[in-house]
N, C-alpha and C positions, 0 to 999 in steps of 0.2 A: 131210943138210941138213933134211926133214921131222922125224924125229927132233927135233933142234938148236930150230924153233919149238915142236914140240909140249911140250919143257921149258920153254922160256922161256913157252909159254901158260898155262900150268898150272901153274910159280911164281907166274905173274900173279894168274892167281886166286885160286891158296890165299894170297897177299900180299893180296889187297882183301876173301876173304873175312875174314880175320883183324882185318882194320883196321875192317871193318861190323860184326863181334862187338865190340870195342874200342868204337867208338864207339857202338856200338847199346848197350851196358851202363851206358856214361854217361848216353845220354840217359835209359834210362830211370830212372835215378833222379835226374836234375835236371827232367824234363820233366814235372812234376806227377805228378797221378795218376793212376793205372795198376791194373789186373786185380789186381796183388800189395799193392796203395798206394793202396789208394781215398782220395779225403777223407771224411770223418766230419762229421755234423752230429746230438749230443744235444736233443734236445728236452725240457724238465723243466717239465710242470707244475706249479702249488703250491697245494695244497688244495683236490685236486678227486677227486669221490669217483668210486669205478669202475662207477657204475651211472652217471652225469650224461655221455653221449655219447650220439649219433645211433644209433649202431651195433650197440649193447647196447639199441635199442629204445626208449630215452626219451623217455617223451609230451612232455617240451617241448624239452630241450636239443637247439641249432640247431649242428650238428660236424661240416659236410660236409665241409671239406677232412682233419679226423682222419679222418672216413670214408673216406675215400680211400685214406688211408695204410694204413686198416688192410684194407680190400677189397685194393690193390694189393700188400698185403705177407703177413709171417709175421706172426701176432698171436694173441699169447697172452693165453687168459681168463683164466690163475688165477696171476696176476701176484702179485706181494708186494714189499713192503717191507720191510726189518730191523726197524726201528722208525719208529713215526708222527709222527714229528716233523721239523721241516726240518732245523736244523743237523743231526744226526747222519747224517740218511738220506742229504743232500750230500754229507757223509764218506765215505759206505759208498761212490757212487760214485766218488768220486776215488782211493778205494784198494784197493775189492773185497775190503773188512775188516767182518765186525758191530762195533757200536757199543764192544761190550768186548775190541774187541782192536785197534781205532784211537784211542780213549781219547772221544772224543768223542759223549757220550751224552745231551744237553740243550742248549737254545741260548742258555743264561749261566751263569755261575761262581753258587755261593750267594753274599749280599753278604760282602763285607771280602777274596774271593781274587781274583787275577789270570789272566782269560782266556790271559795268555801263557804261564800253567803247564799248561794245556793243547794250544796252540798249538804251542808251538817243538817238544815231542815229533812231534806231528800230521808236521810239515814232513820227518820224519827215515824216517818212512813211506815204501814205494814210491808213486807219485802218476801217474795215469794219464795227464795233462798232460805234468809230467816225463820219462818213457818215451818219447811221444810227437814230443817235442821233439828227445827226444836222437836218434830215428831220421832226426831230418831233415824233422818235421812244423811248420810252422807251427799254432801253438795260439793262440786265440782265447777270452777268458772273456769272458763278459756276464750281467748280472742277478744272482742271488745267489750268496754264496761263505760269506762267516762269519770267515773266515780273516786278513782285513786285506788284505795285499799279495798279489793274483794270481800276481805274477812267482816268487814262495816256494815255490808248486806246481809251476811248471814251464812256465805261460802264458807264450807268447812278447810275444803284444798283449794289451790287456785296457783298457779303460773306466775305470781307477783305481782308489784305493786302495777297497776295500767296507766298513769299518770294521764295525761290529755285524752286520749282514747285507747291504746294500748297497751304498750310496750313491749315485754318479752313473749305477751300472750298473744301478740299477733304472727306467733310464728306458728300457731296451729294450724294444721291444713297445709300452711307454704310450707312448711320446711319438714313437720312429723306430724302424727297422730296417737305419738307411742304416750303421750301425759294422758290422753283418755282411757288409754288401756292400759296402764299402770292403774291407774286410778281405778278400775272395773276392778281387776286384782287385788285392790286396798278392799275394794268392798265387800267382797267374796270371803277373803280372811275374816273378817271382820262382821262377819254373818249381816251385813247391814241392806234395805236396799238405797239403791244412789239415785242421784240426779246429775245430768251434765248440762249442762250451758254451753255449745258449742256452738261461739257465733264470728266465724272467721272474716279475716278480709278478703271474700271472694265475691262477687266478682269484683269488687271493690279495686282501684285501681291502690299502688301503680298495677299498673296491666302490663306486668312480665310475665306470660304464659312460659311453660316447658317447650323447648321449639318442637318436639315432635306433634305438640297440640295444635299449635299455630299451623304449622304445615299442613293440617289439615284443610284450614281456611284461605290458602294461598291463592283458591279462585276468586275472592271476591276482592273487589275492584276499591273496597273502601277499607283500608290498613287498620286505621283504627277499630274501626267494625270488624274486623275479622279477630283482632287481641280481644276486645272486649266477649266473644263468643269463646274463643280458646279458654278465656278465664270461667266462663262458665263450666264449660268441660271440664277444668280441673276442678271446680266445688263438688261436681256432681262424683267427680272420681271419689273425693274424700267422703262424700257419702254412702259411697258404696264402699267402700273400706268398711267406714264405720258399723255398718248396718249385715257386713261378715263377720266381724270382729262378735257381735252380739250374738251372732249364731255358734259361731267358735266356741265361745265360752258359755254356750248353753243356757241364755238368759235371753235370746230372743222372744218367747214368747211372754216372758214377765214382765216385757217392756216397753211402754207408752212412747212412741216416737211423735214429737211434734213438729213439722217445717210450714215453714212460711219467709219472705224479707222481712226487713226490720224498714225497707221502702223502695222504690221504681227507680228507674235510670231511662231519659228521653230525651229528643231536641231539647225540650223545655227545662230539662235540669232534673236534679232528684228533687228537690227541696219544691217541688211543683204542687198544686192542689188539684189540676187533673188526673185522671186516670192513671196513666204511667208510670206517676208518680208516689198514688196513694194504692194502689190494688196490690194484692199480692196473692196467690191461692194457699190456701190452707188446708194444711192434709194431717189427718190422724192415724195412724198407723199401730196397730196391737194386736197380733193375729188370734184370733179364736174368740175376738174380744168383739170387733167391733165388723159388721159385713162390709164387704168392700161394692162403695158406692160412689157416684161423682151428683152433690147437687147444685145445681144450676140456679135456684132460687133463693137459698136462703143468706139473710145478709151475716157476715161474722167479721171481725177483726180483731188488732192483739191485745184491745183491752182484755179479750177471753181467755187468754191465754194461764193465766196467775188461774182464777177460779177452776177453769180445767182441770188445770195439774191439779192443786188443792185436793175436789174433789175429789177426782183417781184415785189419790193418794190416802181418802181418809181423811182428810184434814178441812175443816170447816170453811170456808171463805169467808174473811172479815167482810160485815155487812156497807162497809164503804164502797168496798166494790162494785160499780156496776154490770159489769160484763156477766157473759153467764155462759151457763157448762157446754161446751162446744159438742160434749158426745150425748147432749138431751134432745131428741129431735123436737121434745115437744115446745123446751124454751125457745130455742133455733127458730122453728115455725112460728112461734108466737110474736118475735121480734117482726118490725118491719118498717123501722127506722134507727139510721146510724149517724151518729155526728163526727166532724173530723173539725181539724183547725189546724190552719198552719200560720207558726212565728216568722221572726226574721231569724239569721241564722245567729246573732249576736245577740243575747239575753241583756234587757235594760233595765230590769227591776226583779230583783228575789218575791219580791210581795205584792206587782204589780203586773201580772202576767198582760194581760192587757195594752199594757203601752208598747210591745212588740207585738201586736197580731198585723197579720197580715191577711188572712181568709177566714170566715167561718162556714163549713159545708153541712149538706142534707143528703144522704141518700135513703128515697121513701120509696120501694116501687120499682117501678122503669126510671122514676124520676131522678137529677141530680143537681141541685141548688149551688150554686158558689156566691158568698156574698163576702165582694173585696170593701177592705175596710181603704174610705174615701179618700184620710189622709195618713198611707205609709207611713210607718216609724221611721224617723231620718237616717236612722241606725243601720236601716238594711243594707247590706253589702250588694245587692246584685239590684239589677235595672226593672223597674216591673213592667215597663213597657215590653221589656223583650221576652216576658215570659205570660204574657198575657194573652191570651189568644183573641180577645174583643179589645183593644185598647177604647177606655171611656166610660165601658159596659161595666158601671160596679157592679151586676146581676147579672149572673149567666145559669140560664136552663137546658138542660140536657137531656134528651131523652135517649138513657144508655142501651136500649134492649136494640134500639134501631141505628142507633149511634154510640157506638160504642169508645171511640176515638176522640169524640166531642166535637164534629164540626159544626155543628149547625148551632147556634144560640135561640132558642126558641121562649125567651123572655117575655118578649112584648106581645108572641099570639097565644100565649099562654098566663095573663096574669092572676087569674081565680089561683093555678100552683104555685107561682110566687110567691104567693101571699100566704096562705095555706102552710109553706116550707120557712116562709119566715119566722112564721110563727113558731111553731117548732124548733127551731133555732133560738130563738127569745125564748122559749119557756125550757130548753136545756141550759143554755148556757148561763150559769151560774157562780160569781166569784167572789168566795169569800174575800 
């Protein structure tokens, strides 16, 4: 008779344990997010150079909550971008593609062609949105896209149609933050975890700060330099906003924060191939997640950015990808060369990305390669002379560790790296 209950006990429990596996597997993937299923929140500033933060030391820019981020997180000094310019470099993240193999290389058609010859290709792309969505993420767009229609990408919500590069979604940051927090809200009801895309027009001009921000900078002697810092001030506000908001509602630590620009701001222009133009720091932030560290060496940029999330996320990286997982130190380390390239700003061929280049770069090392292409596309809108720092010099060598600013062109006492970097250049660049 003992016997007789000691089965029926122990059917019991391997019956309920089975039913709390069953139902333990549901909740966890309706119950928001979770260790395997964080939510995700992009941060994208726009035309801010990687020296103009608290962090990096800057005698005036006021960036304590980025400081935060990047004290509290992984953050990386020798960040990059594909190319320096907005529409394209938005690209690179939403597909973790360079500019010449997402098609979108400038942020307008030259006159008489239609943006949707390059678009509808664009949409046929794997989309990191897209991915996202299909796992069961709520996606969230705000602020800039380029694209037109959000929902094309793979955005589940989105602030409407962005037509040229905005529209109503550029009033994120300037005007509220209350469509992100709504949106957390959607997600919470909705047991789901999210993702946001929060990539405003800050410091991005126009440069109307709030004047109580500007009065801050009323000492310095240069007006426009003093908006364009105020403007900074107010992105960083909005991230501190943001990054309360997530503790508010109790999702701070299930939340993968990524910032970085989408490109630089300098004498020489955003749309630059030096430094100012192309760096940007990259910080990871997920508390309990990830040890808060700053490296100094290793090279990253936003093609990482798509496979990052991805992975975080559970979700595979399409093998077109090249980029790779920013919180692996071991792939991190193992890189130690990055390509960049930059167009004109006016796009002259959907299928010929090429007939707008303007540069193709190397960074290996200390080293930093610029190789200007001989004969500019007629297309380009701005003077290259005026944004060249060697006029003549299609080859310009840098040695960033020592020079970080790029004064010196160290081409010609240096040709064995030249050559070396070209090569490298030649055997990436690749166009179907």
């Amino acid at each position: 008779m003992k016997t007789r209950i000691s089965d029926v006990r122990l059917r019991s429990i391997l019956f309920l344990a089975l039913l709390w596996l069953i139902l333990g597997q549901g909740l966890m993937v309706a119950d928001g997010a979770t260790q395997s299923r964080p939510n995700v929140v992009l941060i994208i500033s726009d035309d801010h150079a990687w020296t103009d933060y608290g962090f990096v030391a800057h005698p005036h820019a006021k960036t304590p909550n980025i400081d935060r981020l990047a004290n509290e997180g992984l953050t990386y000094a020798r960040g990059y971008v594909t190319t320096a310019i907005c529409s394209p470099s938005l690209a690179t993240m939403l597909t973790g593609l360079h500019p010449h193999q997402h098609g979108i290389t400038g942020n307008d058609p030259v006159r008489g062609q239609k943006r949707a010859d390059w678009i509808e290709p664009f949409f046929k792309k794997p989309l990191l949105p897209k991915l996202l969505s299909k796992a069961g993420y709520l996606t969230l767009h705000t602020g800039k896209f380029w694209m037109g229609e959000p929902g094309r990408a793979g955005f589940t919500d989105d602030m409407g149609t962005t037509g040229r590069h905005g529209g109503k979604a550029l009033s994120i940051g300037r005007k509220s933050m209350e469509p992100i927090y709504d949106f957390m809200d959607k997600a919470k009801r909705e047991n789901k975890p999210f993702f946001v895309w929060y990539a405003p027009l800050l410091p991005h001009g126009p440069h109307n700060p709030p004047t109580r921000l500007l009065e801050q900078y009323a000492g310095l002697k240069n007006a426009k330099y003093a908006k364009y810092l105020a403007m900074i001030e107010w992105l960083d506000e909005t991230c501190g906003e943001l990054m309360g908001q997530l503790k508010k509602k109790g999702v701070a630590d299930d939340t993968l924060v990524i910032y970085l620009a989408d490109n630089g701001w300098n004498e020489y222009g955003k749309a630059s191939p030096y430094e100012n133009g192309v760096r940007t720091p990259v910080i990871a932030h997920w508390p309990g997640k990830l040890r808060p560290r700053k490296d100094e060496c290793g090279l990253v940029t936003n093609l990482d950015v798509a496979p990052t999330i991805l992975t975080a996320c559970g979700v595979t990286p399409p093998a077109s990808m090249p980029g790779i997982n920013l919180l692996d130190d071991k792939a991190v380390t193992k890189r130690d060369t990055l390509f960049l390239s930059n167009f004109a700003h006016n796009m002259v061929s959907a299928t010929e990305p090429e007939k707008s280049l303007w540069t193709r770069s190397c960074v290996h090392g200390k080293w930093k390669l610029l190789s200007w292409i001989e004969n500019p596309p007629k297309q380009v809108p701005w003077n290259r002379g005026h944004r060249h720092k060697n006029p003549g010099a299609n080859l310009e060598l840098f040695d960033l560790l020592a020079d970080p600013h790029e004064t010196k062109n160290l081409a010609e006492k240096h040709p064995e790296v030249v050559q070396d970097l070209l090569a490298r250049i030649d055997g990436w660049w690749k166009v179907d």
